[in-house]
C-alpha positions in Angstrom: -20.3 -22.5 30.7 -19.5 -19.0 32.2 -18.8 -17.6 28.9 -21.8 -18.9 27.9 -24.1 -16.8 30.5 -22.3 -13.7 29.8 -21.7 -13.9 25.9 -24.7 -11.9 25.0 -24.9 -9.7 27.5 -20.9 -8.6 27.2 -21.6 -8.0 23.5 -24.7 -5.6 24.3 -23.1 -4.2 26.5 -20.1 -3.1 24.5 -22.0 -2.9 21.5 -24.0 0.0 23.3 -21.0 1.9 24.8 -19.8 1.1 21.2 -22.9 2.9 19.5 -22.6 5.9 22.9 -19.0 6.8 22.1 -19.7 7.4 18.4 -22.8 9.6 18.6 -20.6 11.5 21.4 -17.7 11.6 18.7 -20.1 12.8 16.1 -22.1 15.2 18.4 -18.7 16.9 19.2 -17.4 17.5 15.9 -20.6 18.6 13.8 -21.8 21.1 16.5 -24.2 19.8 19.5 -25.9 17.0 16.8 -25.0 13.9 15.4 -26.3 15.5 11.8 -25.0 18.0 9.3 -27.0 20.8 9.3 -29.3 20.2 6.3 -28.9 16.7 5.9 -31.7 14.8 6.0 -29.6 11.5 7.7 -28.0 11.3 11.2 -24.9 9.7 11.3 -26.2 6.6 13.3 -24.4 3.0 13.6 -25.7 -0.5 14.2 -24.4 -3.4 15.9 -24.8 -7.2 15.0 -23.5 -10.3 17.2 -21.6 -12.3 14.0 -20.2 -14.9 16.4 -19.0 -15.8 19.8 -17.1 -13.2 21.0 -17.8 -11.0 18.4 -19.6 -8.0 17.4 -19.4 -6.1 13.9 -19.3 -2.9 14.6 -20.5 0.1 11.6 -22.7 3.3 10.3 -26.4 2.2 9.2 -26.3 1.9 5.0 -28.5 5.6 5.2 -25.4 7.0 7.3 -22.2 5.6 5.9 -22.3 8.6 3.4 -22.2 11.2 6.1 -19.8 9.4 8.3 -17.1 9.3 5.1 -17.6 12.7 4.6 -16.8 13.6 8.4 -14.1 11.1 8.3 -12.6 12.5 5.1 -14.3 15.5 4.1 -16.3 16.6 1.3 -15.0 16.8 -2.6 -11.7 15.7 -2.1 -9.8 14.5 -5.1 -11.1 14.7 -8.9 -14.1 12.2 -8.8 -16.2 14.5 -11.1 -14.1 16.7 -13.4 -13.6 17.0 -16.9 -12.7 13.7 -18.4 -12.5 15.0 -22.2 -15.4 15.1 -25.3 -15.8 11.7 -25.8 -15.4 9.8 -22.2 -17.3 7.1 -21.3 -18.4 7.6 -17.8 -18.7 4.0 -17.2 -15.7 2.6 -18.7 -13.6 5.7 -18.4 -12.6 5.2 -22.2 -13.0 7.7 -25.1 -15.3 6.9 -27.5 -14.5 7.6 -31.4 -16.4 7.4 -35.1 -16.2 5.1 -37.5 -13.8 7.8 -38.9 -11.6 7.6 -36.2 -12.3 11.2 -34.5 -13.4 11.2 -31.1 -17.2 11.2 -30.9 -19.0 14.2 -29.3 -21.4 13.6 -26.4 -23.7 15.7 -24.9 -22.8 17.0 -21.7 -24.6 15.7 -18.8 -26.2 17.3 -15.8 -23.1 18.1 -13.5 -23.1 18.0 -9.7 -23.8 21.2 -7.7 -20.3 22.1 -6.6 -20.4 22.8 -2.8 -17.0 23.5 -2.3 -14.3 21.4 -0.4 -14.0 20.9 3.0 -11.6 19.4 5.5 -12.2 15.9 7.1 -12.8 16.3 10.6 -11.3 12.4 11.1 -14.2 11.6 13.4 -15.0 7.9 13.1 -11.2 7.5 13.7 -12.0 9.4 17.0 -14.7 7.2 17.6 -12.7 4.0 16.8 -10.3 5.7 19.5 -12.7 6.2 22.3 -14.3 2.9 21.9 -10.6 0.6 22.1 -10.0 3.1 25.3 -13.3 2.1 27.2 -14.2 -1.8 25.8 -11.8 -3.3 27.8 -13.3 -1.8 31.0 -17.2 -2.9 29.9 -15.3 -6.7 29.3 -14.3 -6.8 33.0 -17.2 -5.5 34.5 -19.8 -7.9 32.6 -17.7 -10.7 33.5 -17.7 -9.3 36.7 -21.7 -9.8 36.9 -21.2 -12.6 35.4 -19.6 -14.6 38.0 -20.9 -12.7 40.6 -24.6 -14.4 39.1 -22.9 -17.5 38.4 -21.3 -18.2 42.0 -24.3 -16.4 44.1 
């Protein structure tokens, strides 16, 4: 029955220093702001109660594009080079003629190339900060909890 009094308000609770700690993780590594500077979205994150005991914890769908790029950086690997004459950009397979020779496409509108930039590993930093602190917003919700339970 005590766990039932205090559920809810244990998972707000951490669910809120959850959502703090990030923008305070974010904030520190993009300069004073939880934003890029001329990116339209901040990098926000949501909460939801998925069961008893538990919280799921993660960006909003607007902001899980900037947190990757914190987290990992920008342009890394070869996502969007040259593939060849005749690739496929679906299927990744080259396309040939009824001939046999490889089938010439038009080229398509290629992405601006901003450079590549160095991850800054900041949702890991979150993630850190948050496994620090929950256990001491667990003990002190319980705390109220009894204490409202037993006064």
């Amino acid at each position: 029955m005590i766990n039932d009094l205090g559920d809810k308000a244990m998972l707000n609770a951490v669910g809120m220093m959850a959502k703090e700690e990030a923008e305070k993780a974010a904030s520190a590594d993009l300069g004073g702001d939880p934003k890029f500077s001329g990116w339209a979205p901040t990098l926000d994150t949501r909460y939801d109660i998925v069961g008893k005991g538990r919280i799921s914890f993660h960006p909003t769908r607007r902001s899980a594009g900037p947190w990757t790029v914190a987290e990992l950086g920008r342009n890394q690997g070869n996502a969007s080079g040259f593939s060849g004459p005749g690739i496929n950009r679906k299927t990744g397979l080259t396309s040939f003629t009824k001939s046999g020779g490889v089938r010439r496409q038009r080229s398509r509108g290629a992405r601006r190339w901003n450079g590549r930039t160095a991850g800054k590993h900041t949702a890991s930093e979150a993630v850190a900060a948050i496994k620090k602190k929950a256990p001491n917003v667990v003990n002190e919700q319980v705390g109220l909890t009894l204490r409202k339970f037993f006064d």
